[in-house]
Biopython code that builds the backbone (N, CA, C, O; Angstrom):
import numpy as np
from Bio.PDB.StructureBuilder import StructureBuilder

atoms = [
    (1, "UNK", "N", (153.031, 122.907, 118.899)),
    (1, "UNK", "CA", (152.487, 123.176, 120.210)),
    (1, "UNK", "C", (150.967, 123.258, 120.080)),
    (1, "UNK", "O", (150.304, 123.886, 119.254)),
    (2, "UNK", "N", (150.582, 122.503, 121.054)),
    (2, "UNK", "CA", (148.855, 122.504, 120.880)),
    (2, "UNK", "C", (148.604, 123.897, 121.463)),
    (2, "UNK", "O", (149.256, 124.494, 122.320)),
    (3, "UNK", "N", (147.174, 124.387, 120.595)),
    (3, "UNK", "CA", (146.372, 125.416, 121.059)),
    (3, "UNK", "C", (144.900, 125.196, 121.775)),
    (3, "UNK", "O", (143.948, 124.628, 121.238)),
    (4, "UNK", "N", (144.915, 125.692, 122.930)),
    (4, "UNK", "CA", (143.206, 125.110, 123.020)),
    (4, "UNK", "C", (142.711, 126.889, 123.814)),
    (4, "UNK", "O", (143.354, 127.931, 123.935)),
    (5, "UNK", "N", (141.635, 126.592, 124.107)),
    (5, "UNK", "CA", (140.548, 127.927, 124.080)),
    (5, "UNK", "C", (139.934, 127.183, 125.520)),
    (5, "UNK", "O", (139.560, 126.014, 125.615)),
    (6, "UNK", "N", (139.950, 128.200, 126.576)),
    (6, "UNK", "CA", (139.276, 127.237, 127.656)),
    (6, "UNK", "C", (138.967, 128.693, 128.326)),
    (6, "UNK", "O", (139.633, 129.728, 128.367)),
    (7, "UNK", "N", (137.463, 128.284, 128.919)),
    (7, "UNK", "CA", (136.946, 129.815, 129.349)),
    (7, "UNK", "C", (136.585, 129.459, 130.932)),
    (7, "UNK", "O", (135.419, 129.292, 131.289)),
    (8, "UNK", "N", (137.696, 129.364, 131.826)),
    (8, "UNK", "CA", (138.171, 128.802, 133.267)),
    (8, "UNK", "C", (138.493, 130.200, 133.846)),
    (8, "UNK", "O", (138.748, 131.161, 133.120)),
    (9, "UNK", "N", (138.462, 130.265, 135.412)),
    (9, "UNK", "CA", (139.886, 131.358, 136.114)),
    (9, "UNK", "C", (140.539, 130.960, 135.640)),
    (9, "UNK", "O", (140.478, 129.780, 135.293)),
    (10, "UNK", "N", (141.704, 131.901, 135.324)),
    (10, "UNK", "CA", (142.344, 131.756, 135.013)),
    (10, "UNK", "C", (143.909, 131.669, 135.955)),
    (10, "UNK", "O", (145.024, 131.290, 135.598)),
    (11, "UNK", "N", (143.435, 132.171, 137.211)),
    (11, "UNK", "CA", (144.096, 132.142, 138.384)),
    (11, "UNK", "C", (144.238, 130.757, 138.783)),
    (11, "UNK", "O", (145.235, 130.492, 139.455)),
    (12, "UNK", "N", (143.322, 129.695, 138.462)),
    (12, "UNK", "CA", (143.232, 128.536, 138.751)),
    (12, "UNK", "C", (143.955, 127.298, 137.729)),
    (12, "UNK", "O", (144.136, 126.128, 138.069)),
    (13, "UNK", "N", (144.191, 127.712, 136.832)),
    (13, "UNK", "CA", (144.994, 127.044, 135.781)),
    (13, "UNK", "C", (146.567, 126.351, 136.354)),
    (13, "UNK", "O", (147.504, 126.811, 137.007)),
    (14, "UNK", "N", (146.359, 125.428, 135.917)),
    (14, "UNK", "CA", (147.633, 124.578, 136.609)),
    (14, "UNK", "C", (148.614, 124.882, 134.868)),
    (14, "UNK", "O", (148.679, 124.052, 133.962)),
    (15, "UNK", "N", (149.044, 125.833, 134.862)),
    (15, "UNK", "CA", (150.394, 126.251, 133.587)),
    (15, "UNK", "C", (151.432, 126.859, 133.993)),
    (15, "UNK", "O", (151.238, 127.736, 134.834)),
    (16, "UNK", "N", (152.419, 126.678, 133.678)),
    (16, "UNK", "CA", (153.738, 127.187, 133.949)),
    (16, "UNK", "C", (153.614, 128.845, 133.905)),
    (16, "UNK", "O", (154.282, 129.540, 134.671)),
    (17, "UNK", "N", (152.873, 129.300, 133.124)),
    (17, "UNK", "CA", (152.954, 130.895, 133.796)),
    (17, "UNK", "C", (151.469, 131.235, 132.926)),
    (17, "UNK", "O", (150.884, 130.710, 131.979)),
    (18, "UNK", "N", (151.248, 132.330, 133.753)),
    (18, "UNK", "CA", (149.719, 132.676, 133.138)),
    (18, "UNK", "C", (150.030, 134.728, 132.886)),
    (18, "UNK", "O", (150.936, 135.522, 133.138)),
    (19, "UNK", "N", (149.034, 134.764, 132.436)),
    (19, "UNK", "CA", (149.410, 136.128, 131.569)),
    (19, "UNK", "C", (148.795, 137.332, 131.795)),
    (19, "UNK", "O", (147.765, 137.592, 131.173)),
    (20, "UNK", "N", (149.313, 138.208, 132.683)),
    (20, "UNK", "CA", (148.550, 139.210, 133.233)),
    (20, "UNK", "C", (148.998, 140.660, 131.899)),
    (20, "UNK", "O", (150.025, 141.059, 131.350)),
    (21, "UNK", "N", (146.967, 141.156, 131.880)),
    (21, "UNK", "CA", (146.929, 142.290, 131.017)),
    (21, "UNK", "C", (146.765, 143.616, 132.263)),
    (21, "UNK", "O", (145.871, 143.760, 133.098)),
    (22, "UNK", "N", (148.413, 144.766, 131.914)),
    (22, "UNK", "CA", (148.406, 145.049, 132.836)),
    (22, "UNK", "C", (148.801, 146.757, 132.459)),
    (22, "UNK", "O", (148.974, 147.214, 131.329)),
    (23, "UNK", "N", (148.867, 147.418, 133.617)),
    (23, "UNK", "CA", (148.906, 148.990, 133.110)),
    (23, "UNK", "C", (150.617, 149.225, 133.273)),
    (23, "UNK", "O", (151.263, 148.687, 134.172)),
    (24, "UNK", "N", (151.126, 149.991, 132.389)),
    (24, "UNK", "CA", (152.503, 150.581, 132.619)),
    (24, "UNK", "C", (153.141, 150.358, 133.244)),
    (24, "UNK", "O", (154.274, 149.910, 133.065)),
    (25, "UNK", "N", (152.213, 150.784, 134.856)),
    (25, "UNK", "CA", (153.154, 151.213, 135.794)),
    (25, "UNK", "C", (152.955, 149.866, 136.758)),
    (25, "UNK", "O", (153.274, 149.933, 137.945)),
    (26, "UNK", "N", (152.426, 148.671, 136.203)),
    (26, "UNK", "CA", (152.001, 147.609, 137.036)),
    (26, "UNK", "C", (151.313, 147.412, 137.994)),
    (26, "UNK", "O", (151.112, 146.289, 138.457)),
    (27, "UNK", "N", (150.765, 148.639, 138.520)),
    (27, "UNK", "CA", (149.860, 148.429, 139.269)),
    (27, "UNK", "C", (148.927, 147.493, 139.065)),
    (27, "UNK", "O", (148.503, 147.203, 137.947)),
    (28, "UNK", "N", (148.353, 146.681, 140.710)),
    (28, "UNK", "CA", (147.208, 145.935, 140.668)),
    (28, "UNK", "C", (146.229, 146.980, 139.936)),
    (28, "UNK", "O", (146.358, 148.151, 140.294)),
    (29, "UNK", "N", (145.236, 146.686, 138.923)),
    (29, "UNK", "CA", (143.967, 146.871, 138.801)),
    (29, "UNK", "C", (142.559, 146.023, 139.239)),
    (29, "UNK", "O", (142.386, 145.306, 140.225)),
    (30, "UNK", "N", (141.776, 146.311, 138.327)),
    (30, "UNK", "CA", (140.363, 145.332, 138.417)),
    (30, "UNK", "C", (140.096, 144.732, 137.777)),
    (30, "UNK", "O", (140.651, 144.977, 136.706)),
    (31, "UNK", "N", (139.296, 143.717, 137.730)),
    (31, "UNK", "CA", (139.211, 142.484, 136.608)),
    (31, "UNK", "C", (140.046, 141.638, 136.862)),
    (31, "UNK", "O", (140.385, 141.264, 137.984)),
    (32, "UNK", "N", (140.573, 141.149, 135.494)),
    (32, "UNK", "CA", (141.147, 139.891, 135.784)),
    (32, "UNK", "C", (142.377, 140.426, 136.301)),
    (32, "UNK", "O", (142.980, 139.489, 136.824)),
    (33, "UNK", "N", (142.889, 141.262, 136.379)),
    (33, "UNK", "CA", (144.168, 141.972, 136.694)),
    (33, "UNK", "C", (144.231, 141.655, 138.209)),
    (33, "UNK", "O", (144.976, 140.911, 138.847)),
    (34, "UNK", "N", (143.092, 142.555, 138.621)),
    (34, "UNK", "CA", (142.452, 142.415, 140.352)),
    (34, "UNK", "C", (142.501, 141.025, 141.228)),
    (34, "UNK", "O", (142.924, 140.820, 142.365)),
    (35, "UNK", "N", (141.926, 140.181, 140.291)),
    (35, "UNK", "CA", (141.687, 138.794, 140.677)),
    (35, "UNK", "C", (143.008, 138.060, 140.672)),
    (35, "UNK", "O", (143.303, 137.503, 141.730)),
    (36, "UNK", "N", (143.892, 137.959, 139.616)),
    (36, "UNK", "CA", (145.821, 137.655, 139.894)),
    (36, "UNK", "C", (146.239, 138.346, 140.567)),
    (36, "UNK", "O", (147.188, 137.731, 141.053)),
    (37, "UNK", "N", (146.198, 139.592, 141.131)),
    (37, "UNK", "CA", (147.015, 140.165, 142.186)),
    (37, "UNK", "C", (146.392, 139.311, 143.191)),
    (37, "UNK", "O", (147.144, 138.394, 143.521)),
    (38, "UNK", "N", (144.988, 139.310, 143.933)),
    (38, "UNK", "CA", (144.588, 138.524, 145.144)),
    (38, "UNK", "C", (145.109, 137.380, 145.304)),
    (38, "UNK", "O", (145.734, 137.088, 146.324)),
    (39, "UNK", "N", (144.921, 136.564, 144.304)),
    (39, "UNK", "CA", (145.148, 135.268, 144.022)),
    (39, "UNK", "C", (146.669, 134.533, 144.575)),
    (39, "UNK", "O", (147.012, 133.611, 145.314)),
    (40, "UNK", "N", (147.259, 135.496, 143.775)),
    (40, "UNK", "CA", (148.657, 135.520, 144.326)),
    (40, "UNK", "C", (149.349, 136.168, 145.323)),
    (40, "UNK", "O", (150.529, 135.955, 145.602)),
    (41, "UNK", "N", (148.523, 137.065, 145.934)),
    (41, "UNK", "CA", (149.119, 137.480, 147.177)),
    (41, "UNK", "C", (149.364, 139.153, 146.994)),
    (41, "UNK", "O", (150.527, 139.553, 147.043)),
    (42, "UNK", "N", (148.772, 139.676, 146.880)),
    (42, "UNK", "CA", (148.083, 141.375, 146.691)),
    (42, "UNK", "C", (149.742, 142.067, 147.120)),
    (42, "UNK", "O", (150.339, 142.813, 146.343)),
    (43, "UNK", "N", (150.162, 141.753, 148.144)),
    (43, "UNK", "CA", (151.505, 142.516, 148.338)),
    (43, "UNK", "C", (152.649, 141.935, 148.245)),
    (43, "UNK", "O", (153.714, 142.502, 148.489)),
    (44, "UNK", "N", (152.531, 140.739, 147.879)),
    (44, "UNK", "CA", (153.932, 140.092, 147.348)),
    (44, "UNK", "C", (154.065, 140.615, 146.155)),
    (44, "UNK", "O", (154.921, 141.477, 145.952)),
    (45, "UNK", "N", (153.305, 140.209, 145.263)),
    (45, "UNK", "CA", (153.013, 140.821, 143.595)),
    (45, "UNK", "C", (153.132, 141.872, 142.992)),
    (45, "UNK", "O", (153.438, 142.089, 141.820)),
    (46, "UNK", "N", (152.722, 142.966, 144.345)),
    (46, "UNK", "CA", (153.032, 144.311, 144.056)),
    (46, "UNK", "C", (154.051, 144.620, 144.041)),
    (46, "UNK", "O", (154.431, 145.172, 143.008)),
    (47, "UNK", "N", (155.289, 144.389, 145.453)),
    (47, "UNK", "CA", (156.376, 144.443, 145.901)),
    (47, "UNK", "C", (157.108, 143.742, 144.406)),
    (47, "UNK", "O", (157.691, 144.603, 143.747)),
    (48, "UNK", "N", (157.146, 142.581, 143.910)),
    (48, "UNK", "CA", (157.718, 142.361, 142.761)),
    (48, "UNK", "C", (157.617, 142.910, 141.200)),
    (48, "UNK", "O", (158.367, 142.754, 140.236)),
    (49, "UNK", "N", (156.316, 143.647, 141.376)),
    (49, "UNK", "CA", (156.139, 144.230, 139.861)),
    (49, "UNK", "C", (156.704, 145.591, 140.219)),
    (49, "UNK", "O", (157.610, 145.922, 139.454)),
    (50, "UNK", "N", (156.412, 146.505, 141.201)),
    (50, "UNK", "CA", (157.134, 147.531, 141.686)),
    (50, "UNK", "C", (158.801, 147.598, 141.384)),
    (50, "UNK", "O", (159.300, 148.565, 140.808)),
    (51, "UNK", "N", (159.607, 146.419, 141.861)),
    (51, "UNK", "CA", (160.824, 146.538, 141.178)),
    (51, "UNK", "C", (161.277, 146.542, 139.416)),
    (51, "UNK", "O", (162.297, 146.699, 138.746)),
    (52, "UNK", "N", (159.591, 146.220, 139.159)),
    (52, "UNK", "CA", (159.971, 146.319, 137.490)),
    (52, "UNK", "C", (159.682, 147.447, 137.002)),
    (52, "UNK", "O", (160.514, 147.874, 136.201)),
    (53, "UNK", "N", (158.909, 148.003, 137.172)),
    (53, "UNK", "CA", (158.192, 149.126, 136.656)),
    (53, "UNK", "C", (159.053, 150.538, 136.454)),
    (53, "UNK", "O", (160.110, 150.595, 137.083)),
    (54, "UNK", "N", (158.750, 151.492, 135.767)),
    (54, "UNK", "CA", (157.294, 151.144, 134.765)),
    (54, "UNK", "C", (157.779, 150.374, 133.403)),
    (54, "UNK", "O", (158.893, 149.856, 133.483)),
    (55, "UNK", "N", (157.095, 150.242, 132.196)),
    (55, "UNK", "CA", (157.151, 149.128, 131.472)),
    (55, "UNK", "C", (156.683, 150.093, 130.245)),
    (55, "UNK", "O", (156.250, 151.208, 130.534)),
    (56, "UNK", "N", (156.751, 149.737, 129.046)),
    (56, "UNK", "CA", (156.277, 150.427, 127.921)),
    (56, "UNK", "C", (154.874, 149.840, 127.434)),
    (56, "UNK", "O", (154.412, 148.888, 128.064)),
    (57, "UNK", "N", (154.372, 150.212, 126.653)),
    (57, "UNK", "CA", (153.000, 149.578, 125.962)),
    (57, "UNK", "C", (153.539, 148.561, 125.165)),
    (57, "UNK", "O", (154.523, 148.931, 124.524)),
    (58, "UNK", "N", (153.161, 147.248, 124.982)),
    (58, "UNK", "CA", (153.886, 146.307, 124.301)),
    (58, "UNK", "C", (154.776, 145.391, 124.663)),
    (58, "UNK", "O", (155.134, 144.343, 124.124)),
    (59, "UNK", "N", (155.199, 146.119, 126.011)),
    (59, "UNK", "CA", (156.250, 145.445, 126.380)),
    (59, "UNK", "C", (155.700, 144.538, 127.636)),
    (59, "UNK", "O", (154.775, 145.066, 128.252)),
    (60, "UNK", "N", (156.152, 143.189, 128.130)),
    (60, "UNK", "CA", (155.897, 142.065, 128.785)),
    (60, "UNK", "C", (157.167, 141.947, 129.818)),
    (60, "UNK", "O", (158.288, 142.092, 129.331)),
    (61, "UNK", "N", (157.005, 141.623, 131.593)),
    (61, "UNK", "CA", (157.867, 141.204, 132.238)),
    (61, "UNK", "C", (157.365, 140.332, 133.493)),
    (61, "UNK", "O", (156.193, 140.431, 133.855)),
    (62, "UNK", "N", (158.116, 139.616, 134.043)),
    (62, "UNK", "CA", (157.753, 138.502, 134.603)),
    (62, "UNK", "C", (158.048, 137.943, 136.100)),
    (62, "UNK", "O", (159.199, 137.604, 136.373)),
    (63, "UNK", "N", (157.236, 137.866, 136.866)),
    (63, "UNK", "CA", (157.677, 137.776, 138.284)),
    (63, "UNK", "C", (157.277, 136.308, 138.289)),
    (63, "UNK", "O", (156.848, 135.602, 137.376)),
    (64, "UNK", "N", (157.585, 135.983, 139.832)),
    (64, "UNK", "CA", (157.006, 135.035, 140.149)),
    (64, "UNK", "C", (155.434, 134.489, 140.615)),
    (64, "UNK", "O", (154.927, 135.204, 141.480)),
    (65, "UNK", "N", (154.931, 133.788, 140.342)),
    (65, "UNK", "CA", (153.202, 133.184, 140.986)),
    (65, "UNK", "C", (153.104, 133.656, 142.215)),
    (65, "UNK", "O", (152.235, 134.437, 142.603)),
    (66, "UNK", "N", (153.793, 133.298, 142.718)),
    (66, "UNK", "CA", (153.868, 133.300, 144.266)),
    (66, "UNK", "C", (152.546, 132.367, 144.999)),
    (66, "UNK", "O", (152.988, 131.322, 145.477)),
    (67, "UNK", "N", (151.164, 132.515, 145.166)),
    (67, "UNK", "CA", (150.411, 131.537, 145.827)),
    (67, "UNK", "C", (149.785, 131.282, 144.568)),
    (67, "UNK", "O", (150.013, 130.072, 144.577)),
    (68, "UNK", "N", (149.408, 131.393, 143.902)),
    (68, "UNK", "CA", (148.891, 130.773, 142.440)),
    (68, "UNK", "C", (149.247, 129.292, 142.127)),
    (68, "UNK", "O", (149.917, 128.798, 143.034)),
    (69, "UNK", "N", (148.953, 128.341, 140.967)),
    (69, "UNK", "CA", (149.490, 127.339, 140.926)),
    (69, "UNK", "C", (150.581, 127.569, 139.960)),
    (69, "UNK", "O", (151.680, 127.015, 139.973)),
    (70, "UNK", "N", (150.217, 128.317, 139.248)),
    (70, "UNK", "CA", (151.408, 129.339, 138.096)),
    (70, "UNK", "C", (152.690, 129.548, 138.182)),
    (70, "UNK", "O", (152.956, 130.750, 138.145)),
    (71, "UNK", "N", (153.974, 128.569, 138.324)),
    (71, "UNK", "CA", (154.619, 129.272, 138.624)),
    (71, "UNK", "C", (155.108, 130.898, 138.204)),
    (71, "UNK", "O", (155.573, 131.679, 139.033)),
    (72, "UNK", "N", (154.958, 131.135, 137.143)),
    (72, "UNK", "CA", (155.311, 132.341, 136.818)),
    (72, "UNK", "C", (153.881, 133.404, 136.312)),
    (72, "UNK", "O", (153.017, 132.898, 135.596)),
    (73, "UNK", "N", (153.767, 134.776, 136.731)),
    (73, "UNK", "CA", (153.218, 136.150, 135.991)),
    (73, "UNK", "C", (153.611, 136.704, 135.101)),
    (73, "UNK", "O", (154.446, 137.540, 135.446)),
    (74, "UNK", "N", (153.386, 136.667, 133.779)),
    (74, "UNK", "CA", (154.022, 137.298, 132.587)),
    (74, "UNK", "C", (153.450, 138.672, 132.798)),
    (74, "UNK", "O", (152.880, 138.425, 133.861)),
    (75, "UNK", "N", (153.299, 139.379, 132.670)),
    (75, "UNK", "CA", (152.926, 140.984, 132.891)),
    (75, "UNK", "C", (153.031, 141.803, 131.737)),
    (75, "UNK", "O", (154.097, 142.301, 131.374)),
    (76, "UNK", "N", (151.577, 142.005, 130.957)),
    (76, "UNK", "CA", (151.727, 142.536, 129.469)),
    (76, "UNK", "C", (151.373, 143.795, 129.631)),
    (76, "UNK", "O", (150.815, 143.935, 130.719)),
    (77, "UNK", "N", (151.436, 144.568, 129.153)),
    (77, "UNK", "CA", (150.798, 146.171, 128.588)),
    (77, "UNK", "C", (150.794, 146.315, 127.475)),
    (77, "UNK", "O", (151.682, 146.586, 126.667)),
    (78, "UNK", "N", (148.760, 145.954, 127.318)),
    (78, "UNK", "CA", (148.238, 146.223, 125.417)),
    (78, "UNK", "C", (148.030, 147.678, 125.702)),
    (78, "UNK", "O", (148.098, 148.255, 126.787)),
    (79, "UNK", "N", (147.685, 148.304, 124.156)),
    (79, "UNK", "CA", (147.348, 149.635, 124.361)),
    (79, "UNK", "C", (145.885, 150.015, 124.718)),
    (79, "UNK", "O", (145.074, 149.227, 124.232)),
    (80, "UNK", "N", (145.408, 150.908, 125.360)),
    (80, "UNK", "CA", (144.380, 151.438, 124.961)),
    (80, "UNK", "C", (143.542, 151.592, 123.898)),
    (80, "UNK", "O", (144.162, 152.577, 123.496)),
    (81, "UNK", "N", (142.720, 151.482, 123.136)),
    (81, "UNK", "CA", (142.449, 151.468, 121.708)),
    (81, "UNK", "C", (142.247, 152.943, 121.508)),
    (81, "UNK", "O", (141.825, 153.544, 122.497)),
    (82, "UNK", "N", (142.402, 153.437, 120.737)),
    (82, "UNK", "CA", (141.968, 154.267, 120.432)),
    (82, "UNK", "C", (141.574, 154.571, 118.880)),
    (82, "UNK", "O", (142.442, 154.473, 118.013)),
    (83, "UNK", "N", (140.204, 154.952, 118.549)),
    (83, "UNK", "CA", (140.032, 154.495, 117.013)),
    (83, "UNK", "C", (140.604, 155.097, 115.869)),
    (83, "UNK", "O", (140.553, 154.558, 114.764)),
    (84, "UNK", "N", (141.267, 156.431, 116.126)),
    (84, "UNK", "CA", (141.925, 156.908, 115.187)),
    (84, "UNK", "C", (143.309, 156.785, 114.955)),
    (84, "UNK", "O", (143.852, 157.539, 114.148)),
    (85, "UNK", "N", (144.123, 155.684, 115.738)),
    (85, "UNK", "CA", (145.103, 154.925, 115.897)),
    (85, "UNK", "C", (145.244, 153.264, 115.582)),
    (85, "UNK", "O", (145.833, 152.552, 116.394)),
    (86, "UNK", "N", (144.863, 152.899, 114.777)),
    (86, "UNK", "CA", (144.339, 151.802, 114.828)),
    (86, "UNK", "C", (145.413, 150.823, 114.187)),
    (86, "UNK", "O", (145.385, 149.649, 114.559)),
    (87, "UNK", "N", (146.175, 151.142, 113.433)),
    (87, "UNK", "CA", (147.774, 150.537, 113.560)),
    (87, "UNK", "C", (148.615, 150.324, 114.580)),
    (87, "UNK", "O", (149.074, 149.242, 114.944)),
    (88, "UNK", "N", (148.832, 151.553, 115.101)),
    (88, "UNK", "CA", (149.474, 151.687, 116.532)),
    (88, "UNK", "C", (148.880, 150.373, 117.666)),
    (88, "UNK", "O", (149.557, 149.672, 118.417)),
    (89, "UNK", "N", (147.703, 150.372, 117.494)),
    (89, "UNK", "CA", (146.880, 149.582, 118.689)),
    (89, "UNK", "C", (147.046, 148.084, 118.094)),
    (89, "UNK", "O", (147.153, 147.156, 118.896)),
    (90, "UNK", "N", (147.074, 147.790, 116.470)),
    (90, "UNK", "CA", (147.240, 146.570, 116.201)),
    (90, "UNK", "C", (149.196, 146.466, 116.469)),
    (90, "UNK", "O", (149.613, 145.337, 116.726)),
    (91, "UNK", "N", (150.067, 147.419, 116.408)),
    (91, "UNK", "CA", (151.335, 147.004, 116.702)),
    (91, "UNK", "C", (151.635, 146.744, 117.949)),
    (91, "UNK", "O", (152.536, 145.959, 118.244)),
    (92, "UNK", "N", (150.680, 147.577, 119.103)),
    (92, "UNK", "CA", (151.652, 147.228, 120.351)),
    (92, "UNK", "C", (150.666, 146.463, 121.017)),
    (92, "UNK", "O", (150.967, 146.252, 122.192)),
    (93, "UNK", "N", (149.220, 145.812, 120.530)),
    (93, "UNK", "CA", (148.616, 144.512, 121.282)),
    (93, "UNK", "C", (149.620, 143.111, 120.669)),
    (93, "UNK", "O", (149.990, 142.148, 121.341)),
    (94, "UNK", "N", (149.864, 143.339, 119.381)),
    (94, "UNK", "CA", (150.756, 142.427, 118.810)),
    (94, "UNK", "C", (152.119, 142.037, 119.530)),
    (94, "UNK", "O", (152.485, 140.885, 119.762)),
    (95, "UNK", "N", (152.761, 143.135, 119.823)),
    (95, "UNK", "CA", (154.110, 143.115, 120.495)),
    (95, "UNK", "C", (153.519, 142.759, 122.063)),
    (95, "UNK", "O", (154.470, 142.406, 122.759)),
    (96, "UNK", "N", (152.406, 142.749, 122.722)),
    (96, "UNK", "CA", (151.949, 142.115, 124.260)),
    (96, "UNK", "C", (152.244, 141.148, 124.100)),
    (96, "UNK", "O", (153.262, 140.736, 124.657)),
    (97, "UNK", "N", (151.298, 140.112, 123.043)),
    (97, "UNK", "CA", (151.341, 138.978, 122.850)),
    (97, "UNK", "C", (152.811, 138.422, 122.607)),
    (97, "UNK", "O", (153.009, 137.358, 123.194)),
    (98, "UNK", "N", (153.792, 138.865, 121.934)),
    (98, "UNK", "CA", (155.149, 138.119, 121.362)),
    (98, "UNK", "C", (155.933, 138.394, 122.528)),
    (98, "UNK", "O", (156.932, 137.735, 122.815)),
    (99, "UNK", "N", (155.599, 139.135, 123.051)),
    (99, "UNK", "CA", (156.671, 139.518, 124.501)),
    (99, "UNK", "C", (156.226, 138.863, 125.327)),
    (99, "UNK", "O", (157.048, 138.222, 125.983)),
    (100, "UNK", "N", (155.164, 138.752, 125.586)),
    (100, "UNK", "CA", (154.961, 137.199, 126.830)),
    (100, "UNK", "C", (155.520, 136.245, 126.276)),
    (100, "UNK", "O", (156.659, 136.012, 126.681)),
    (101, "UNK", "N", (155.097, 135.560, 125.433)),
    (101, "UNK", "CA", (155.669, 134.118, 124.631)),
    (101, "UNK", "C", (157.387, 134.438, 124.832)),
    (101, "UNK", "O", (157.971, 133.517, 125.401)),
    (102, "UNK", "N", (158.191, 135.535, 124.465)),
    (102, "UNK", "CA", (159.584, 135.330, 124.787)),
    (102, "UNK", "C", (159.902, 134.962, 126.047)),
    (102, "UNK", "O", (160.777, 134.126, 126.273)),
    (103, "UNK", "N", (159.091, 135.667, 127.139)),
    (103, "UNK", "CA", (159.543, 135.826, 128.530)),
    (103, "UNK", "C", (159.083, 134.430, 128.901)),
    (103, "UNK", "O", (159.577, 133.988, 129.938)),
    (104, "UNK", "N", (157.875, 133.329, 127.978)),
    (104, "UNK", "CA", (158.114, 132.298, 128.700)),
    (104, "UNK", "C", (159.146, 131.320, 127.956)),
    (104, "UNK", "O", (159.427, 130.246, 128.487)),
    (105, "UNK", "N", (159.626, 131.635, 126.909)),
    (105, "UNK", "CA", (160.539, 131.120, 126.492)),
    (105, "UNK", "C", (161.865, 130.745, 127.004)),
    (105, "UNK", "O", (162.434, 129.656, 127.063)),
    (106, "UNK", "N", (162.362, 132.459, 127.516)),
    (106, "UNK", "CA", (163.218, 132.542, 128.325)),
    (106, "UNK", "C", (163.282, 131.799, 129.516)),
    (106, "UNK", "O", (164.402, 131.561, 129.968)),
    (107, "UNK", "N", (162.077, 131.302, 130.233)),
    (107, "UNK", "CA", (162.141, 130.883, 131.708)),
    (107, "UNK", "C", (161.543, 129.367, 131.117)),
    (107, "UNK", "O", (161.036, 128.713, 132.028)),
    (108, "UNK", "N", (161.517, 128.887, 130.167)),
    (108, "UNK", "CA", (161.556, 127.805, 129.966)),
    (108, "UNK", "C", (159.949, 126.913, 130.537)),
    (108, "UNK", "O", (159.679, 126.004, 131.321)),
    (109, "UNK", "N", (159.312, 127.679, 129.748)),
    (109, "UNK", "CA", (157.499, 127.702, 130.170)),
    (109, "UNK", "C", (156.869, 126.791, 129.306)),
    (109, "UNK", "O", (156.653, 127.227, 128.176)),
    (110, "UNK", "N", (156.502, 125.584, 129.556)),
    (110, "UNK", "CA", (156.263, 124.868, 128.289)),
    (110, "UNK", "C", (154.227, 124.750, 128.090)),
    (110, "UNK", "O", (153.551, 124.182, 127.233)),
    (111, "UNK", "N", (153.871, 125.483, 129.183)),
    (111, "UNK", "CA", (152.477, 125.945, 129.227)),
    (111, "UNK", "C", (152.101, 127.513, 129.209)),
    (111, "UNK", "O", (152.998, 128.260, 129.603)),
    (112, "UNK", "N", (151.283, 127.914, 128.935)),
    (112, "UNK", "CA", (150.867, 129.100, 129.294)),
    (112, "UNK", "C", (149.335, 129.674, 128.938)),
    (112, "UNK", "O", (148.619, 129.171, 128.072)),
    (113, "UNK", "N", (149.094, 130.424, 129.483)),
    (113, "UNK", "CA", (147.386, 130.998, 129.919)),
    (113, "UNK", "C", (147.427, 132.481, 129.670)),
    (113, "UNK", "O", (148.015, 133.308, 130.367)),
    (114, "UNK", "N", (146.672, 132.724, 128.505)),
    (114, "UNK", "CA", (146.401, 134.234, 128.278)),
    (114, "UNK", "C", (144.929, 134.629, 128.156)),
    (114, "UNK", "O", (143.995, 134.349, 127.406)),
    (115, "UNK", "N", (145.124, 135.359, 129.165)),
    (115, "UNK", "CA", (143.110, 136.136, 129.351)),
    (115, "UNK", "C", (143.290, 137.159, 128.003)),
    (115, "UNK", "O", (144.406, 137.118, 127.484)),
    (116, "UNK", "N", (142.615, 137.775, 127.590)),
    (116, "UNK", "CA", (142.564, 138.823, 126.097)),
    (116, "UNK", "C", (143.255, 140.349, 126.879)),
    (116, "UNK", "O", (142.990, 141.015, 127.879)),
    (117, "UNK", "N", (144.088, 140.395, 125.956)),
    (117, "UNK", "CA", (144.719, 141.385, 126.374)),
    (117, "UNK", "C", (143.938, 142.749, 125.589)),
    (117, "UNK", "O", (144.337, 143.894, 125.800)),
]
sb = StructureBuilder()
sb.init_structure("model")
sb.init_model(0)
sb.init_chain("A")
sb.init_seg("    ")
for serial, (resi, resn, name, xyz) in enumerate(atoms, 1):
    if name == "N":
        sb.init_residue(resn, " ", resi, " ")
    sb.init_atom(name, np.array(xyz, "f"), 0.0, 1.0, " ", f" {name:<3s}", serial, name[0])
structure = sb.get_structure()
């Protein structure tokens, strides 16, 4: 599978699902978080991550794009860093990353778009 590095919106990416870095409880935030909720429709997105929630640190789940070109939102939660944890923070940014890649596995995603979690 090719890898490439492209510094675009990422809201604008024509990939089968793109990769939102996101809090627990799924709430919209700010940043790039802010900008995929709008993008896609601020209360559709909510209404669908709301039925998921809440979510663990590490752990990844997946709604639909909805107005995006994306069909799918992978929905990650990295940890917080914190510096006197610094295993912990390399295990559950690690487990963000492998848990999106399953969830697009599962839905049969043969593209995908990750902002830095």
């Amino acid at each position: 599978m090719p890898f490439t590095i492209v510094r675009q919106d990422i809201t604008k990416l024509k990939v089968d699902a793109i990769v939102n870095a996101v809090n627990t409880e799924l709430q919209m935030g700010g940043g790039v978080c802010g900008a995929i909720f709008k993008a896609a429709g601020a209360t559709q997105l909510q209404a669908a991550c709301d039925k998921l929630a809440p979510i663990k640190t590490g752990e990844a789940v997946i709604t639909p794009g909805f107005n995006l070109s994306a069909k799918f939102v992978i929905h990650a939660a990295g940890p917080v860093y914190r510096h006197w944890n610094e295993e912990q923070n390399e295990k559950y940014l690690r487990a963000a990353y492998t848990n999106s890649l399953k969830r697009a596995v599962e839905n049969n995603c043969e593209s995908i778009a990750f902002p830095l979690i």
